[in-house]
VOGU-3710 file (C-alpha; in Angstrom, 3 decimals, decimal comma):
1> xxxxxxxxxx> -43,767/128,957/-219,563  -43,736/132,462/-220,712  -44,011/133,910/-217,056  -41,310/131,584/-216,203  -39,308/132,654/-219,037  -40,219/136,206/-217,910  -39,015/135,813/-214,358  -35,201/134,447/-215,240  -35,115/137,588/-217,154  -35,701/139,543/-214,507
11> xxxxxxxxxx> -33,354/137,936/-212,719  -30,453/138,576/-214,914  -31,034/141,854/-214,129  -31,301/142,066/-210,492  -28,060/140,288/-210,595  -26,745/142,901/-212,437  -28,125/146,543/-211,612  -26,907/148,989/-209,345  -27,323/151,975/-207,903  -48,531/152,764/-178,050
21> xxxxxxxxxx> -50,269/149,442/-177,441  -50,223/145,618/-177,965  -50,042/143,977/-181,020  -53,283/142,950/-182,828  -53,056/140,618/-185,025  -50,064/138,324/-185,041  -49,835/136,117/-187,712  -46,733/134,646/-187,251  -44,655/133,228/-184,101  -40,610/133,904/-184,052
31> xxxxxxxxxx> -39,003/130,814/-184,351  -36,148/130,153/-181,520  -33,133/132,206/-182,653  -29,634/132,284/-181,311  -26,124/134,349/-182,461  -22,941/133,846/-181,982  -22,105/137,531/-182,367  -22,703/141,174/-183,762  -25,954/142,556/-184,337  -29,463/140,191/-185,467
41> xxxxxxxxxx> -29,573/140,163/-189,333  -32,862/142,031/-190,233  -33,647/144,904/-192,291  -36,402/147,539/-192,249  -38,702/148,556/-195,559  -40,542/151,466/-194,465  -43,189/152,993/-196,558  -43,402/157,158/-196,448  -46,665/158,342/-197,110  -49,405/157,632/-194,124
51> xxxxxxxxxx> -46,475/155,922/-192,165  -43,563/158,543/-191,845  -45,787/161,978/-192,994  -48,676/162,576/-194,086  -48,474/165,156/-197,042  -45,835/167,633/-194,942  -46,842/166,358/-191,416  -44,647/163,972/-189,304  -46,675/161,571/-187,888  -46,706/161,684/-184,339
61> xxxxxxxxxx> -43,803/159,261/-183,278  -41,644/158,583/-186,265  -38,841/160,989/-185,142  -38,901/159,513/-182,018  -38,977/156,201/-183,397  -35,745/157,027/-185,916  -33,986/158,663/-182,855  -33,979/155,373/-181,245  -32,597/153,789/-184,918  -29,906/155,607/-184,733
71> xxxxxxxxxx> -26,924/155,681/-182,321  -25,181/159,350/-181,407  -23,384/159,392/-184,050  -26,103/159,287/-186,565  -25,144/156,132/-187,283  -28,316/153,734/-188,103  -27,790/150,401/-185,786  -30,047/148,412/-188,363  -30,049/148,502/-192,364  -32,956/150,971/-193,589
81> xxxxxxxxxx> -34,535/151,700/-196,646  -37,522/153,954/-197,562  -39,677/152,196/-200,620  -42,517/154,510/-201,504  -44,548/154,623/-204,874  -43,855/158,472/-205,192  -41,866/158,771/-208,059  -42,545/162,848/-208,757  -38,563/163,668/-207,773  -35,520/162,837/-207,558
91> xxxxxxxxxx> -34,333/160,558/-204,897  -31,974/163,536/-203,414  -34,934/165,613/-203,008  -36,529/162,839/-201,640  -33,610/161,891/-198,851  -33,160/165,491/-198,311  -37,151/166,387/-197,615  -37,378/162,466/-194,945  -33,928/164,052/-193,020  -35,701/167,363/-192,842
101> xxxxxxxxxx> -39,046/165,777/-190,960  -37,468/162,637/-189,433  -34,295/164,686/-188,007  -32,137/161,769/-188,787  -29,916/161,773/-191,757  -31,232/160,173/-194,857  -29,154/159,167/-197,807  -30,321/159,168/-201,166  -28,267/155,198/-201,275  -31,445/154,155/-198,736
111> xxxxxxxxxx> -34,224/155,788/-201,737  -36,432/153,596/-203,348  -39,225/155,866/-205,510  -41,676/153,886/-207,602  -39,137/154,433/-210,511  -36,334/153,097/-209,044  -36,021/149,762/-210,797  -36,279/151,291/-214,149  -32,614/151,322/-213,972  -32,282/147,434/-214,412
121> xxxxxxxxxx> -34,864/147,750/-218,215  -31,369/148,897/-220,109  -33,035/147,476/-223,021  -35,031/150,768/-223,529  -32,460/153,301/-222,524  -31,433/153,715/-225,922  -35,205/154,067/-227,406  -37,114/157,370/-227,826  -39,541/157,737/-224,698  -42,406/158,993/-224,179
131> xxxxxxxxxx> -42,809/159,749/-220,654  -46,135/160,967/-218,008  -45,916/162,261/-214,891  -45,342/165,539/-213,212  -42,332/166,973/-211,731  -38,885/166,792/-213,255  -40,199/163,894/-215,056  -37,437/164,509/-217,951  -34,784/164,854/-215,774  -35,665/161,606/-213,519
141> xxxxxxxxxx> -36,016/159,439/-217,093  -32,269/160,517/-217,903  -31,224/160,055/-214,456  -32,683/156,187/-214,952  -30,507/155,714/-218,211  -32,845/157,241/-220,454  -31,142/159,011/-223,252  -33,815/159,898/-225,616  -36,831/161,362/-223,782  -39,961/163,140/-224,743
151> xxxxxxxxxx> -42,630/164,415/-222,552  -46,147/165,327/-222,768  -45,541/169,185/-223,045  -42,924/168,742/-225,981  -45,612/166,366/-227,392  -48,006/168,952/-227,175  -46,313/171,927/-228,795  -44,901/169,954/-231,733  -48,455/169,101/-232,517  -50,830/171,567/-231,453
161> xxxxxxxxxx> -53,971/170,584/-232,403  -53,785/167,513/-230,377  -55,252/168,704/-227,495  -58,511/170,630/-227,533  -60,271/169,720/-224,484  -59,516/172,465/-222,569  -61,180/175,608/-225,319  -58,423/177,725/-223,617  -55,496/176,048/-224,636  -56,849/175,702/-227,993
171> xxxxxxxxxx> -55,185/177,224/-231,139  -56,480/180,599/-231,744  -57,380/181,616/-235,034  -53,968/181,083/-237,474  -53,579/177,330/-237,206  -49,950/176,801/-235,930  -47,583/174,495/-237,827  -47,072/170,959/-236,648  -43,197/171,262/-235,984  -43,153/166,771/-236,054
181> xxxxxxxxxx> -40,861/164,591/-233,589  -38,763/161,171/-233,722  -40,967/158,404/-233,269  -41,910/157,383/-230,210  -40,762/153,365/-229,652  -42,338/153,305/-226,062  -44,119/155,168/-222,772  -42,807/155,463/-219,118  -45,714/156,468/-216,916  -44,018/157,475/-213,762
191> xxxxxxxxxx> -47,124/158,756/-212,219  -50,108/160,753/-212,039  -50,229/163,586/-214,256  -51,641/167,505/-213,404  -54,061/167,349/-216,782  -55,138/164,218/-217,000  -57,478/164,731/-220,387  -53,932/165,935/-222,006  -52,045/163,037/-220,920  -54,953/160,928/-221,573
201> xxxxxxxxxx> -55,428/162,292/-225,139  -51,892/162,134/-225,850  -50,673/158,553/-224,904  -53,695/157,212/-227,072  -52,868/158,925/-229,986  -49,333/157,840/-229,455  -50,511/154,547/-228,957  -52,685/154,194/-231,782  -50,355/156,037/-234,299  -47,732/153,593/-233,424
211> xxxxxxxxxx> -45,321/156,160/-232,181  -45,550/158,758/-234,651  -48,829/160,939/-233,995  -48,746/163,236/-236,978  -50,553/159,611/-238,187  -53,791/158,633/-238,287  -55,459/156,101/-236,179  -54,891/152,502/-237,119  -58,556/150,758/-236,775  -56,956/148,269/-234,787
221> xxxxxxxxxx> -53,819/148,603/-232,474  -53,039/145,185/-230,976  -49,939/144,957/-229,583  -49,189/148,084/-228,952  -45,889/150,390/-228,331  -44,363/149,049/-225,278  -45,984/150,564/-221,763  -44,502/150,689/-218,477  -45,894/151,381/-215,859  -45,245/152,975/-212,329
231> xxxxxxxxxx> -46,739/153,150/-208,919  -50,301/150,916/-209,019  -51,508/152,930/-205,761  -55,430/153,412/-206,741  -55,261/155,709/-203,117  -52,882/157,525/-200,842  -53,089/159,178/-198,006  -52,384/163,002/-197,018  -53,576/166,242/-195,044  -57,262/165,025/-195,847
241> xxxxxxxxxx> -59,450/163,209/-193,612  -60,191/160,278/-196,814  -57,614/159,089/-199,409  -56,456/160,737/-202,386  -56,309/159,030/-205,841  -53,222/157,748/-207,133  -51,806/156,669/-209,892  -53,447/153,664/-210,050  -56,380/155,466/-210,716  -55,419/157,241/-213,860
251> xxxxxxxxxx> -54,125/153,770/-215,131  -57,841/152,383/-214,686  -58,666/155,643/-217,197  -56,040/154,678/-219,230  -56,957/150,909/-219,064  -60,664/151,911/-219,932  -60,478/154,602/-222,494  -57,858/152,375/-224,892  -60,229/149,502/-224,849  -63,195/151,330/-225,716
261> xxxxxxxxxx> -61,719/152,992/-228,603  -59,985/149,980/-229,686  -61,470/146,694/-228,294  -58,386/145,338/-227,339  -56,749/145,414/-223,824  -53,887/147,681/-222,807  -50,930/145,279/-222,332  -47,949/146,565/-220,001  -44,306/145,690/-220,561  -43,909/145,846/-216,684
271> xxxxxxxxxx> -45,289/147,539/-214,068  -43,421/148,416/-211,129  -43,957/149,462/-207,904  -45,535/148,150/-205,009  -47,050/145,750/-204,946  -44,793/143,945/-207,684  -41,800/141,680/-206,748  -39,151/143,445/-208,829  -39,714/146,495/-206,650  -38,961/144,305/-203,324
281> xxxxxxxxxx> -36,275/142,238/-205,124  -34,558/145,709/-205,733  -35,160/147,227/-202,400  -33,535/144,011/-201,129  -30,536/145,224/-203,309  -30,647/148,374/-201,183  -30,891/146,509/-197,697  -27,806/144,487/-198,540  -26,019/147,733/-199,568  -26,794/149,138/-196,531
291> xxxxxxxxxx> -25,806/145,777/-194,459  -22,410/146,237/-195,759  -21,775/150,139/-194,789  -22,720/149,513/-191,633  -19,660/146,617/-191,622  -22,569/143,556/-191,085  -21,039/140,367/-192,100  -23,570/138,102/-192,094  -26,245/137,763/-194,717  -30,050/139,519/-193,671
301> xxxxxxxxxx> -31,983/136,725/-193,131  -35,079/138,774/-192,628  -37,176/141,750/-193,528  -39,919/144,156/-192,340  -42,250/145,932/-194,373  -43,854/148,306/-192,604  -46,840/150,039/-194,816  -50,555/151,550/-194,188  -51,997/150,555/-197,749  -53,298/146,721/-197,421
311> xxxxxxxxxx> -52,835/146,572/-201,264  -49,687/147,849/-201,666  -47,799/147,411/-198,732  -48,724/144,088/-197,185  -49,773/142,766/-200,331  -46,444/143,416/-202,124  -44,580/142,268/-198,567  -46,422/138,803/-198,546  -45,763/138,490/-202,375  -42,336/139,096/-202,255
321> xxxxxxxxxx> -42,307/136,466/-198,698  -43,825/133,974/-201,171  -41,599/134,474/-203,649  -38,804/133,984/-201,139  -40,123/131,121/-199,812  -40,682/129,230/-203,196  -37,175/130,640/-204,148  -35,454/128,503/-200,984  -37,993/125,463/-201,036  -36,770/125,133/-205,558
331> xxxxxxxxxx> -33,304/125,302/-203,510  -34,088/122,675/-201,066  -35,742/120,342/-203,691  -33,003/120,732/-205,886  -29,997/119,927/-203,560  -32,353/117,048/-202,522  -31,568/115,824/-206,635  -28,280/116,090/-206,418  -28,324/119,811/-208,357  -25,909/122,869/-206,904
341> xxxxxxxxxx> -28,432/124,259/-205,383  -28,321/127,220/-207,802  -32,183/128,552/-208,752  -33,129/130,478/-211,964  -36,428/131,640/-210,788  -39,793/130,668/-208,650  -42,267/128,416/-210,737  -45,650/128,918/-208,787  -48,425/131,702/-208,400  -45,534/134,012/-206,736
351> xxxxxxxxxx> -44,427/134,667/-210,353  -48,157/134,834/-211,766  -48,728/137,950/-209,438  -46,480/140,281/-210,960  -48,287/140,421/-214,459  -47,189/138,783/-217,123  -44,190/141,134/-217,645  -43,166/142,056/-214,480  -39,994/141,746/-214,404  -38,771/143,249/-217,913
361> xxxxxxxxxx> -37,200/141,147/-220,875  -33,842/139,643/-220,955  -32,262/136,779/-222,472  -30,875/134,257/-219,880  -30,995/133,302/-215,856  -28,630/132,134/-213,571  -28,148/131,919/-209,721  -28,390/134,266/-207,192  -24,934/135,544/-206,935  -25,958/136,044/-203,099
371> xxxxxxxxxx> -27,794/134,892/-200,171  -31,179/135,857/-200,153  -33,524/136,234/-197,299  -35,651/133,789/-195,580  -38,552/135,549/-195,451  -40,329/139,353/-195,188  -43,013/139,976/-192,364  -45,260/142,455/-193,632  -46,551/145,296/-190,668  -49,721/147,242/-190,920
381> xxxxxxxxxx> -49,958/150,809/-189,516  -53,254/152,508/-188,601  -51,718/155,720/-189,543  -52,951/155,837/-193,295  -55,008/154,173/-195,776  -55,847/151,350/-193,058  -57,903/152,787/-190,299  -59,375/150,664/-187,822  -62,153/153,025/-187,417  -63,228/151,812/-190,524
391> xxxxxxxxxx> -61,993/148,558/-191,501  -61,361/145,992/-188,847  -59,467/142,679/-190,018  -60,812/139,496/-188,725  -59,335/138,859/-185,269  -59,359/134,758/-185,673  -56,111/133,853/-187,528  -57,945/131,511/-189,565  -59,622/133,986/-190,780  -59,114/135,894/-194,046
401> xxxxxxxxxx> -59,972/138,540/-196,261  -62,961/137,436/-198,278  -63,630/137,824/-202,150  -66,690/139,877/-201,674  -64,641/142,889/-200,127  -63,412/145,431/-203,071  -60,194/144,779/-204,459  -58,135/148,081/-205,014  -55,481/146,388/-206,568  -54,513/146,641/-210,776
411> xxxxxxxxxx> -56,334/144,775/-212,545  -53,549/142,588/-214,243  -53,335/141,182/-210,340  -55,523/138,545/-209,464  -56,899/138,981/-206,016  -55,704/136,604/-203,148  -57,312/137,489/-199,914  -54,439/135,650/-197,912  -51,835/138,209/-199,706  -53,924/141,504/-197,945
421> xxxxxxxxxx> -53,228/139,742/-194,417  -50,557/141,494/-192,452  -48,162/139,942/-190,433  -48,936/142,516/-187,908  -51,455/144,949/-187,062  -49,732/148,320/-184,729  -51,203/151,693/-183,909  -48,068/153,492/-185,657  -44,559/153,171/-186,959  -43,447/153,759/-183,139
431> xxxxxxxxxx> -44,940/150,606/-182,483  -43,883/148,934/-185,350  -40,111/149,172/-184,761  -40,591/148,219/-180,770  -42,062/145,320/-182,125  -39,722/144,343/-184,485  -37,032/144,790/-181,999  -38,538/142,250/-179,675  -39,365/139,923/-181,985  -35,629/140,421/-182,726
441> xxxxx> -34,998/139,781/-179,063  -32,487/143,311/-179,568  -32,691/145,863/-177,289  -33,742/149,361/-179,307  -32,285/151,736/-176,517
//
């Protein structure tokens, strides 16, 4: 009941926010289409890192691939939106560095960073923030609707004897004064930090002190300031010939280090980012923005995720195609009753998957105040965290991901082999978009 309370809040605020080879695997067969006019009604989700680039590296392909997306105008013939768990700019940065590498014009309006759907959480803009990460983290928080924001460095000089790990940044000899700060009513962890034992050290004591770490410990802190949480990736892909670690990593430090001091599990407010659904329900936001520059009329009935990480990508894509898929079968059931047809929010495991917060807290549901799609086909690159070389999925459809394999996933996710299968297995993004095309039956010249 909670979740379910959980998800109608969530969905209040969607409603309102606003900014060279065959196939295979195929794990789904096109259903007979047919259109009266103008263009099929699909969108494209494309993930950045070990799809697009790796680290500063085009992969081989994806400029040819967006030069065919585009006509000679510049114009994209298909709504497009990047959704990437960086969150370590701003999205104009972000558009500016893709148009650079891709050699296609990128808007900031088709940006999704791991951040992204902080914008629709209004209910903390007002608070004082604490908030991790590296870059302009400070100017990203205000740019979200953050007004009062603190980060780890101001932390750190208005009490200097907080962190002591490193001997080098320690005080030396006159102890300096402890200058003191608002309290702290919550923490935005937008993603991994430069020094983690500072950040690490830091958000505890916040966490502990109940905001205000000129404090001492409380023996027991349970519940906690609120935490959200951005970008679960426990590995990414760059330059290097192995993955990197994410975010997700320092979260399992995090995770670990507060319950061994305190016995009590960290508890998250929301955590967003691939795979959660918010961050898809928002990027569908984006795809419909996009539908409606480029003058389409009729609703997108479908999406295409295409990602390399198994657990972020094509689990997130499968969630969110669950969640769709409950969302229109509630629909179904309850014109079948006689109802409007009108649905709050999904009642089965698609809702359990986000964590119990997912989604934020607001008071209130309602309908969808638009169409949404029918489904999202997730696509699975061998360009990045996936490599066949390595890790081969079963070939037999039947077949699944089994329990026994590690699950990279956060832990507030329980793990559901069928969600890691892709749609779609491809060498590279190149591939990806020919086949969406023909399963589109649209020509990409």
């Amino acid at each position: 009941m909670q979740r379910l309370k959980i998800w109608k809040g969530g969905w209040s605020l969607l409603k309102s926010s606003f900014e060279r080879g065959s196939t295979h695997v195929n794990r789904s067969e096109p259903s007979s289409r047919a259109y009266s006019q103008g263009p099929s009604p699909f969108g494209l989700l494309f993930d950045i890192d070990g799809v697009l680039v790796r680290g500063r590296t085009p992969i081989p392909g994806a400029k040819q691939c967006f030069k065919k997306l585009v006509d000679r105008n510049g114009k994209y013939k298909v709504p497009v939106v990047f959704v990437t768990n960086a969150g370590n700019c701003m999205r104009q940065t972000k558009a500016e560095h893709l148009s650079q590498l891709l050699e296609a014009e990128v808007s900031p309006d088709q940006v999704m960073l791991s951040h992204s759907p902080l914008r629709m959480f209004t209910q903390f803009h007002k608070m004082s923030v604490l908030v991790s990460g590296q870059g302009p983290v400070e100017e990203v928080a205000h740019n979200l609707g953050f007004e009062d924001v603190v980060t780890i460095d101001t932390l750190r000089e208005a009490y200097p004897l907080l962190d002591v790990v490193d001997h080098d940044r320690r005080p030396k000899d006159k102890i300096p004064p402890t200058k003191g700060l608002r309290k702290i009513d919550a923490v935005i962890l937008f993603g991994e930090p430069v020094r983690w034992e500072t950040n690490l050290q830091l958000i505890v004591d916040v966490l502990l002190t109940n905001g205000s770490p000129d404090n001492n410990w409380a023996s027991a802190r349970s519940p906690h300031l609120p935490v959200l949480a951005c970008n679960m990736d426990l590995l990414w892909m760059a330059e290097a010939k192995n993955p990197r670690f994410g975010h997700g990593m320092f979260l399992v430090c995090l995770e670990n280090l507060y319950k061994k001091v305190t016995g009590y599990d960290l508890k998250y407010e929301a955590l967003i980012g691939k795979p959660s659904v918010v961050t898809y329900n928002y990027a569908e936001q984006l795809i419909r923005q996009q539908a409606e520059k480029l003058g389409w009329t009729t609703p997108v009935k479908r999406l295409y995720a295409i990602g390399d990480n198994p657990m972020a990508d094509i689990y997130g894509a499968n969630l969110y195609n669950r969640y769709l898929q409950t969302v229109h079968l509630d629909k179904v059931q309850l014109k079948a009753k006689g109802g409007s047809g009108a649905v709050d929010a999904p009642t089965d495991s698609a809702a359990s998957q986000t964590s119990s917060s997912g989604l934020g807290r607001s008071a209130g549901g309602g309908e969808a105040e638009h169409e949404l799609p029918e489904g999202c086909s997730s696509i699975l690159v061998c360009t990045g965290v996936y490599s066949k070389d390595q890790e081969e999925l079963p070939s037999d459809p039947s077949e699944t991901v089994t329990e026994q394999r590690i699950f990279h996933g956060h832990r507030d996710f329980r793990f559901d082999p069928s969600l890691m299968q892709p749609s779609f297995v491809v060498n590279d993004v190149q591939e990806a978009v020919e086949l969406v095309f023909q399963q589109e039956r649209w020509p990409l010249e």
